[in-house]
C-alpha positions as CSV (number, residue, x, y, z in Angstrom):
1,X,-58.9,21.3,-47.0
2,X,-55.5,19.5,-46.8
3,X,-55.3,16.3,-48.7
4,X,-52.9,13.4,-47.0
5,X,-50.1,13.4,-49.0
6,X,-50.6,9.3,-49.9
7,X,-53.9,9.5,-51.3
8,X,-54.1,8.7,-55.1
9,X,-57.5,10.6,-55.9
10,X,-58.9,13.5,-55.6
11,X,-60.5,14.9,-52.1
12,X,-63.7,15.7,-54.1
13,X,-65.8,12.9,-55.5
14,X,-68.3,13.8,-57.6
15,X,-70.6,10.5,-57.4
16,X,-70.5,8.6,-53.6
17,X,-69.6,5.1,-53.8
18,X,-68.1,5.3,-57.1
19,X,-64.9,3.1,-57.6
20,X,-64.7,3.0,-54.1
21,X,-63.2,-0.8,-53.9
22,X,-60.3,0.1,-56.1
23,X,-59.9,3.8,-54.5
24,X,-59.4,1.9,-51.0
25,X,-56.7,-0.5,-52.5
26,X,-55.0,2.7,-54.1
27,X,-55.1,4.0,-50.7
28,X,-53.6,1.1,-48.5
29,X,-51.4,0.9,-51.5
30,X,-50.1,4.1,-51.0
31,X,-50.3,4.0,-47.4
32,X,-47.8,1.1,-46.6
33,X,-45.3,2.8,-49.2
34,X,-45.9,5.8,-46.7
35,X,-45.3,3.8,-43.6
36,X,-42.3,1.9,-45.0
37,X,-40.5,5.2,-46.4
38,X,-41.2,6.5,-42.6
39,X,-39.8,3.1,-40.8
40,X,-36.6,3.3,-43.2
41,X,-35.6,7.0,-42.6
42,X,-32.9,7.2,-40.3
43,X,-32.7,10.0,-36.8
44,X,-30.5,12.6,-37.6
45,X,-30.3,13.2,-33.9
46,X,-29.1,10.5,-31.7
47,X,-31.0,10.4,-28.8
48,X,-30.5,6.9,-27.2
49,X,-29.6,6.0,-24.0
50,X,-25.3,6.3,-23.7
51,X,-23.7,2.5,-23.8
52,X,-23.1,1.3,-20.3
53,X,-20.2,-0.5,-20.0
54,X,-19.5,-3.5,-17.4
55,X,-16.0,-2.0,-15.5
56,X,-17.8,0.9,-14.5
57,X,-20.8,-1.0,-12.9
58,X,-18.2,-4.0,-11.7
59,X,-15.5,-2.6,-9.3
60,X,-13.1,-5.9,-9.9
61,X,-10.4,-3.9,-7.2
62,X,-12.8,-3.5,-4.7
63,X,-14.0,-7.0,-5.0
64,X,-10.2,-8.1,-4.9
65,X,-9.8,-6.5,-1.9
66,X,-12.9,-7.7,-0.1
67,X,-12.5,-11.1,-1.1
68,X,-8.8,-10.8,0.5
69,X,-10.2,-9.3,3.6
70,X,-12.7,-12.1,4.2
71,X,-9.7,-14.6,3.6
72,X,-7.1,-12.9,6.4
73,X,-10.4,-13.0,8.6
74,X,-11.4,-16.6,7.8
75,X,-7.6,-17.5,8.5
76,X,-7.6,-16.1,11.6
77,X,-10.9,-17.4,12.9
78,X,-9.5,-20.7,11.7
79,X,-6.0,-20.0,13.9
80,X,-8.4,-18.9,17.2
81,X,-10.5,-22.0,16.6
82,X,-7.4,-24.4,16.3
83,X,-5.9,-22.5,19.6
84,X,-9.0,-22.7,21.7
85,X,-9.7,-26.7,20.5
86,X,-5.9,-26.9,21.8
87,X,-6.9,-25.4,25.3
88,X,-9.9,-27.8,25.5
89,X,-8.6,-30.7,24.7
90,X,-5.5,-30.3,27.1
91,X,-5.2,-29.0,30.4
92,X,-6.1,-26.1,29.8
93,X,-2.9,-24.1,30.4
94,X,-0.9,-21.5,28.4
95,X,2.7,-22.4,28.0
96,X,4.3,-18.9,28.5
97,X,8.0,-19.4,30.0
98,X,10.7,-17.4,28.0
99,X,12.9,-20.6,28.9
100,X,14.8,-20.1,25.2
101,X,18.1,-18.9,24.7
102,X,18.3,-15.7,22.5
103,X,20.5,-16.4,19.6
104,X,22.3,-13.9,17.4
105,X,22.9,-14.8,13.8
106,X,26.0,-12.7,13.5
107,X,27.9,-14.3,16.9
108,X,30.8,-15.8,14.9
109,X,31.0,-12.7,13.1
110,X,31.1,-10.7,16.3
111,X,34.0,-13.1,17.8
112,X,36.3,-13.0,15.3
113,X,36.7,-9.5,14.9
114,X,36.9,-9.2,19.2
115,X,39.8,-11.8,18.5
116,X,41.1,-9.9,15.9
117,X,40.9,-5.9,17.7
118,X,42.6,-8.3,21.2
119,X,45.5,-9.5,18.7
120,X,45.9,-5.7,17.7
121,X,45.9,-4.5,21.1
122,X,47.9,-6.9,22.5
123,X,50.4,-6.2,19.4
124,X,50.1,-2.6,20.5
125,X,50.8,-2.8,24.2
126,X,54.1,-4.9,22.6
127,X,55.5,-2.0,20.8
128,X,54.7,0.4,23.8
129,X,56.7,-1.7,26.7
130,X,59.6,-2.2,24.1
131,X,59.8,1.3,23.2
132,X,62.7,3.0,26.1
133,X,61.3,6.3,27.8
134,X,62.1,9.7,26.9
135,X,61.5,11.7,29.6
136,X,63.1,11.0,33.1
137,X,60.4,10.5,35.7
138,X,62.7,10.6,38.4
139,X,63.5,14.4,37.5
140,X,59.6,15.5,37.2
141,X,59.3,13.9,41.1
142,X,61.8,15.9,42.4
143,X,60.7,18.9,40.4
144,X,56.9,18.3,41.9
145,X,58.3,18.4,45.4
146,X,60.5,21.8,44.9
147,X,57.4,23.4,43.7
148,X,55.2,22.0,46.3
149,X,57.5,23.3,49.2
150,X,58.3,27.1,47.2
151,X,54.0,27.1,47.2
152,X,54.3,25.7,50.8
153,X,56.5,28.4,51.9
154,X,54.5,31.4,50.0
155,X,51.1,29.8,51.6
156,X,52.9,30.2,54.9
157,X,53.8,33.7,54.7
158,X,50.3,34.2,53.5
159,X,48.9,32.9,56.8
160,X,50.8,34.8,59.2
161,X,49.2,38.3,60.4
C-alpha cells in the first residue's frame, strides 16, 4: 500500500478514532507545505504561448498607403464636385478654345545666338567676296565648249552607217 508522501503517521492504526483530531491537523499541516512546495517549483520546459508583438499584427505601411489612397480619391471627388457645381451654376458650357499663345522659356536665348551665327555668317560671306579668284572662269568656259564640240563630232561619226 503506498502511503502519500505528506502524511505524518503511519498507514496502520491500531485503535480507529484515536488521536484522530490532531492526526487531521498533522495532515492539512503537511498538506499545504505539499501544495506550496508544488505552486513554487518552477517549469523546466517552457511551454507558453510565443509573445506576440504589435508591428507584426499592425501593418503601419499598408495603413500609410491606404490612408493616402483615400486622400488622392477624396481630392479628386472634391475637384469633380467643384467642376460640376461650376457647370450648374453657369451656362453650362465647356470653355475649350486653344486661343493662348504658346510660349517658350528659352526665346531670348534662342534669338541671340540666331543673331550671333547671322553676324558670323555675314562676317564670313565678307572674307569670301574680298578674297580675288584663283582660277580663271573665263578659261574653264571655253575649255567646256572645245570638249563639248570634240564629243559632238565623235557622236556624229557614231551615228552615220
Amino acid at each position: 500500500m503506498n502511503k502519500p508522501s505528506y502524511l505524518s503517521y503511519p498507514a496502520i492504526v491500531t485503535i480507529p478514532g484515536q488521536y484522530s483530531k490532531l492526526r487531521n491537523q498533522w495532515d492539512n499541516h503537511y498538506y499545504e507545505a505539499h501544495r506550496n512546495s508544488v505552486k513554487k517549483v518552477k517549469a523546466v520546459v517552457d511551454n507558453k504561448a510565443p509573445r506576440t508583438y504589435l508591428h507584426f499584427h499592425i501593418k503601419m505601411k499598408k495603413m500609410q498607403m491606404e490612408q493616402e489612397r483615400l486622400a488622392a480619391i477624396e481630392r479628386d471627388n472634391r475637384l469633380l464636385i467643384e467642376k460640376m457645381a461650376h457647370i450648374m451654376s453657369t451656362t453650362g458650357c465647356v470653355e475649350n478654345w486653344n486661343d493662348y499663345e504658346s510660349k517658350s522659356l528659352n526665346i531670348g536665348l534662342r534669338h541671340r545666338e540666331l543673331v550671333k551665327i547671322t553676324l558670323e555668317n555675314h562676317a564670313i560671306l565678307r572674307r569670301i567676296n574680298n578674297q580675288k579668284p584663283i582660277y580663271n572662269h573665263n578659261k574653264w568656259i571655253d575649255n567646256f565648249q572645245v570638249g563639248n564640240l570634240d564629243i559632238l563630232f565623235y557622236w556624229l561619226k557614231m551615228r552615220v552607217p
